[in-house]
Wavefront OBJ file of the C-alpha trace (Angstrom):
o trace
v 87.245 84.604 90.206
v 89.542 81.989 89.890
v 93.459 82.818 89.970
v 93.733 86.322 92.227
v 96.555 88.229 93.061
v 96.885 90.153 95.857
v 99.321 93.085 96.537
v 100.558 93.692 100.205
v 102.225 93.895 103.376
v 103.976 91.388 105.405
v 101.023 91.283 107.773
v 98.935 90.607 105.284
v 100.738 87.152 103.986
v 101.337 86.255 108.035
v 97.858 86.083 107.771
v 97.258 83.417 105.272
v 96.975 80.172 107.333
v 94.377 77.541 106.932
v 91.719 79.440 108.841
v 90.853 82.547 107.075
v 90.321 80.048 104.262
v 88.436 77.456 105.962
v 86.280 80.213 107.587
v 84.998 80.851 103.649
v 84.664 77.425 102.752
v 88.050 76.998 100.686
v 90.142 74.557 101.410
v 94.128 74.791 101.242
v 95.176 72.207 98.291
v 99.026 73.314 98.438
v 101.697 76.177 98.485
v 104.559 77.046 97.263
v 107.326 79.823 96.927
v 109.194 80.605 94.318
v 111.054 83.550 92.363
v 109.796 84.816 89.035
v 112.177 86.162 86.749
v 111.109 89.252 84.878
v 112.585 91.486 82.175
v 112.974 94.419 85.540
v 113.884 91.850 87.874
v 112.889 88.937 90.145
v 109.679 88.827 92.088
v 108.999 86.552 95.136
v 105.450 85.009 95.252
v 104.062 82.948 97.520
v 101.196 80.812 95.952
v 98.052 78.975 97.172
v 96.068 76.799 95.293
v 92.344 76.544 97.004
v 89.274 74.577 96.402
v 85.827 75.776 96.689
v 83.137 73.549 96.117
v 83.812 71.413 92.430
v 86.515 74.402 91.692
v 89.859 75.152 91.738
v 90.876 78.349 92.829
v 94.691 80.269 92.981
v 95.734 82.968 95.010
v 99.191 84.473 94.648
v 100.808 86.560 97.660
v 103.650 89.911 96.691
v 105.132 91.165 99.115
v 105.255 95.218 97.304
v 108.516 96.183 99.493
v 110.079 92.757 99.066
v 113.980 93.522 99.299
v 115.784 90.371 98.683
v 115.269 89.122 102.468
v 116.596 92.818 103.534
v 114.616 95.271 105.427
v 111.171 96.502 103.762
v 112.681 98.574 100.500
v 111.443 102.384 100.640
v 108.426 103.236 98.922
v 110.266 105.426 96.370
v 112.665 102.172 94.615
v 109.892 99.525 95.017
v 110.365 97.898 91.555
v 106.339 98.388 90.261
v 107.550 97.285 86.919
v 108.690 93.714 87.833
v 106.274 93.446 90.046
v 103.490 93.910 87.506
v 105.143 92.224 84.891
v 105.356 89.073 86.976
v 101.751 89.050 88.258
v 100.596 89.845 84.356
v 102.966 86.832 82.931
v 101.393 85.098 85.618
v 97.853 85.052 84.164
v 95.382 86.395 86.768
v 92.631 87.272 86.591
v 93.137 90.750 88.943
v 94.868 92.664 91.431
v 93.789 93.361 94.622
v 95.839 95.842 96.339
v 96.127 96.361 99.930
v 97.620 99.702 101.082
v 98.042 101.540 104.249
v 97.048 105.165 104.411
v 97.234 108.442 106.067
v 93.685 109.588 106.764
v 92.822 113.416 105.641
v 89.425 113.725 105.366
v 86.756 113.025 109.339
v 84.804 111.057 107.379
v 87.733 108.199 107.019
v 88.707 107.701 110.509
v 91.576 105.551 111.429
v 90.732 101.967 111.687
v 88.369 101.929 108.539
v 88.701 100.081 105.237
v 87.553 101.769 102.049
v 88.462 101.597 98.427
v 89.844 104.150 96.133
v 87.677 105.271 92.834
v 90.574 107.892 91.863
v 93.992 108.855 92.444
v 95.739 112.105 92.264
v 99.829 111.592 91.296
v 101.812 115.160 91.033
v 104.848 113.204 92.113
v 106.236 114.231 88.557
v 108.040 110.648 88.788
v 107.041 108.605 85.329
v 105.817 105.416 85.817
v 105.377 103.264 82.456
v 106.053 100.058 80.456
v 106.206 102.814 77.315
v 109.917 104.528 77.411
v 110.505 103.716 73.769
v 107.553 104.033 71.614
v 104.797 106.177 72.624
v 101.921 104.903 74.012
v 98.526 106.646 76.169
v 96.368 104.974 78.297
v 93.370 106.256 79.285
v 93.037 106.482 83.309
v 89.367 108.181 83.768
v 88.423 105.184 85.380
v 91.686 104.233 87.100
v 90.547 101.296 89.282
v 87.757 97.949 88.000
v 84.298 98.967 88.208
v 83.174 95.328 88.979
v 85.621 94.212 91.385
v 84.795 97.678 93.115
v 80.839 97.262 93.175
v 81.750 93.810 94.073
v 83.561 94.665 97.250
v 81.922 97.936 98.794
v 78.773 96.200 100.498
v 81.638 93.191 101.918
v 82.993 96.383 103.804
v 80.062 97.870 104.601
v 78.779 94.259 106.090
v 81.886 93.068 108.194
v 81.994 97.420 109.269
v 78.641 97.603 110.306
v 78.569 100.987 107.775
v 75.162 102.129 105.693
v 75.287 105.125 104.223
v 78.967 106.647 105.072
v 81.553 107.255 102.479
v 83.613 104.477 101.115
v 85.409 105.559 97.883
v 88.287 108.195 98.183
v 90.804 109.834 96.488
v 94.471 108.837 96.848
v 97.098 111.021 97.014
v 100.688 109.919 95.643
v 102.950 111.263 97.867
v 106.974 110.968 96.667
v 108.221 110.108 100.469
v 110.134 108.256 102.128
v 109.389 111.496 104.436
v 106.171 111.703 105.783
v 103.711 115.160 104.618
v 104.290 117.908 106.724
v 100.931 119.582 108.052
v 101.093 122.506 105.415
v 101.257 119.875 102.544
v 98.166 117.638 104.056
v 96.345 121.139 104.009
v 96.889 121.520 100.406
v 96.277 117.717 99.842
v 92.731 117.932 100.846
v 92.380 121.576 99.343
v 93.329 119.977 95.803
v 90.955 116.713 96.898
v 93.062 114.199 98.155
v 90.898 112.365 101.419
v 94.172 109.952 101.653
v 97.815 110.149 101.398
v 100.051 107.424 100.288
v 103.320 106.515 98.877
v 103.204 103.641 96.463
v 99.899 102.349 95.190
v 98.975 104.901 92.236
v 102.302 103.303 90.309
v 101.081 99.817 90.608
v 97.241 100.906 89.118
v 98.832 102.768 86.103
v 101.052 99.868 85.134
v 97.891 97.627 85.727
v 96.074 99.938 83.538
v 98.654 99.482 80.517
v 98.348 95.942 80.555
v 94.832 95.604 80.631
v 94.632 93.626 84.547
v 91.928 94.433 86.456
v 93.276 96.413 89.859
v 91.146 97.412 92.535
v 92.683 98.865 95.942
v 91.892 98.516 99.574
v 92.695 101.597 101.901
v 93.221 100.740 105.333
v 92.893 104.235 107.642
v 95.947 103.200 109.538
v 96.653 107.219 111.034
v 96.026 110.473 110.961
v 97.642 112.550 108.241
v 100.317 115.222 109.966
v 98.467 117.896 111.274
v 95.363 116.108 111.272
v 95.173 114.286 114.718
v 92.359 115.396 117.055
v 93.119 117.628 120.159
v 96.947 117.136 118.537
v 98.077 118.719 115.354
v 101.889 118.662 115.897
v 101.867 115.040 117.053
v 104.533 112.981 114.918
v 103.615 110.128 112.803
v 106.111 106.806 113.551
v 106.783 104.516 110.793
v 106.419 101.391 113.223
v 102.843 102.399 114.867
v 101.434 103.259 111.419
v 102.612 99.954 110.222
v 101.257 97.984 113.238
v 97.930 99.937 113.436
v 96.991 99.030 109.710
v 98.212 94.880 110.530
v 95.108 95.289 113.183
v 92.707 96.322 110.555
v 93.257 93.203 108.300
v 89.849 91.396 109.073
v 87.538 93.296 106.516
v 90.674 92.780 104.032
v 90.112 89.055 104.426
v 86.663 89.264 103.597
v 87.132 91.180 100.458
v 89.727 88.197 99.488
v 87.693 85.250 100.529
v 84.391 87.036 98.560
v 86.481 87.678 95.551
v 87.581 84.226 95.455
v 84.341 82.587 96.017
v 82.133 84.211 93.439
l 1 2 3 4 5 6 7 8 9 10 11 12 13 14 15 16 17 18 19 20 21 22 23 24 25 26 27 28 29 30 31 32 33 34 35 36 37 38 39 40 41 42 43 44 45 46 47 48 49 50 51 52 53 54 55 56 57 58 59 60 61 62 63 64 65 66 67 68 69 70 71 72 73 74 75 76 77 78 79 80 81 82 83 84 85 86 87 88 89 90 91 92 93 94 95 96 97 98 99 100 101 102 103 104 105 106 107 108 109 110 111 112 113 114 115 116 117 118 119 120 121 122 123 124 125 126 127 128 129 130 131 132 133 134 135 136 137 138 139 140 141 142 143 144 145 146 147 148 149 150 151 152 153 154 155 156 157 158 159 160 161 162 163 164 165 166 167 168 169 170 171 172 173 174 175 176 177 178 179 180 181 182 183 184 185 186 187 188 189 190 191 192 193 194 195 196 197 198 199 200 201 202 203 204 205 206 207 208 209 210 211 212 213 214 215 216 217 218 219 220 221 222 223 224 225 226 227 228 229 230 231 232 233 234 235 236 237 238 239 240 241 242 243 244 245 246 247 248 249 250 251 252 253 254 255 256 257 258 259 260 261
């Protein structure tokens, strides 16, 4: 793949130093930062341009709650549209989405990476570049087959996994609360395994404009109610935040593969 894009968390672009790179045989040609100006409003990106081998490679960094240098902006007014827009207008190739998770299902412990195949959205909030004229995009297949196939035996390598589960269902929760224990009861009756708050926007918009999107779940808690030998334990937005920045190795390997094949 040559010019990726990759969706994330501040912990995620601390990451990006010459290492991680190196470590896959690319080589750091340049960076840059800059502001792109979209029709929903400005996007920062940082951008790397790689070489591997005789080619040139790019990778471009969002940060999804980017909030003009202010604290992270909730989940529930990230702008999906500009940020889309921008990484669309920007020519790549795909989206790789990163996205920490509440775990539901025993399966998908915390501290595992897996990769959603479906997503389950009864938010009831619209998300679309088609207000005026009507438009329907097929979602059966929400996230890109290839990229998917492509990445699933990365995680299973750098997991040490064979035959356990790797593709879930996300749940689109509307927070900025977190789920109380009834409503993570009824998630994984209806047959969500993980609940989030963001990423189901980004792969509809991704859908509409025809850019590959495939997304990374990293097990970063248990859902409320769902913590062993604990089920009134509260979640904290700061140690859910922190555990999934300690889970970021496998990410880097799915990055680094996509990049070099």
């Amino acid at each position: 793949m040559q010019r990726l894009a990759i969706i994330g968390g501040t912990g995620l672009l601390n990451m990006a130093t010459g290492q991680p790179f190196a470590d896959a045989g690319l080589e750091v040609l340049a960076t840059d930062s800059f502001e792109v100006e979209t029709p929903h409003g400005s996007v920062p990106i940082k951008s790397f341009r790689l070489q591997h081998g005789s080619e040139e490679k790019s990778l471009v960094f969002l940060q999804r709650h980017h909030n003009n240098g202010s604290a992270s902006k909730p989940p529930h007014n990230i702008n999906h549209h500009a940020n889309i827009w921008a990484l669309k207008h920007a020519n790549m190739d795909a989206v790789l989405s990163v996205c920490s998770v509440g775990c539901i299902v025993e399966d998908f412990p915390p501290g595992r990476v897996g990769l959603a195949d479906q997503y389950i959205d009864f938010t009831g909030q619209t998300t679309t570049f088609h207000d005026d004229e009507a438009e329907f995009t097929s979602v059966t297949v929400p996230f890109d087959r290839t990229m998917n196939a492509t990445l699933e035996p990365v995680l299973r390598t750098v997991q040490n996994l064979s035959e356990e589960r790797l593709f879930f269902t996300y749940w689109l929760a509307q927070g900025p609360q977190f789920e109380t224990a009834a409503e993570v009861r009824a998630i994984e009756k209806l047959g969500g395994h993980v609940v989030g708050m963001t990423m189901p926007r980004e792969a509809k918009l991704c859908r509409e404009v025809e850019l590959p999107y495939s997304a990374l779940l990293i097990g970063s808690n248990w859902a409320a109610g769902k913590e062993p030998g604990d089920s009134t334990a509260d979640l904290s937005h700061e140690a859910v935040s922190a555990e999934a920045n300690r889970r970021l190795g496998p990410v880097w390997s799915c990055i680094t593969t996509l990049l070099t094949q």
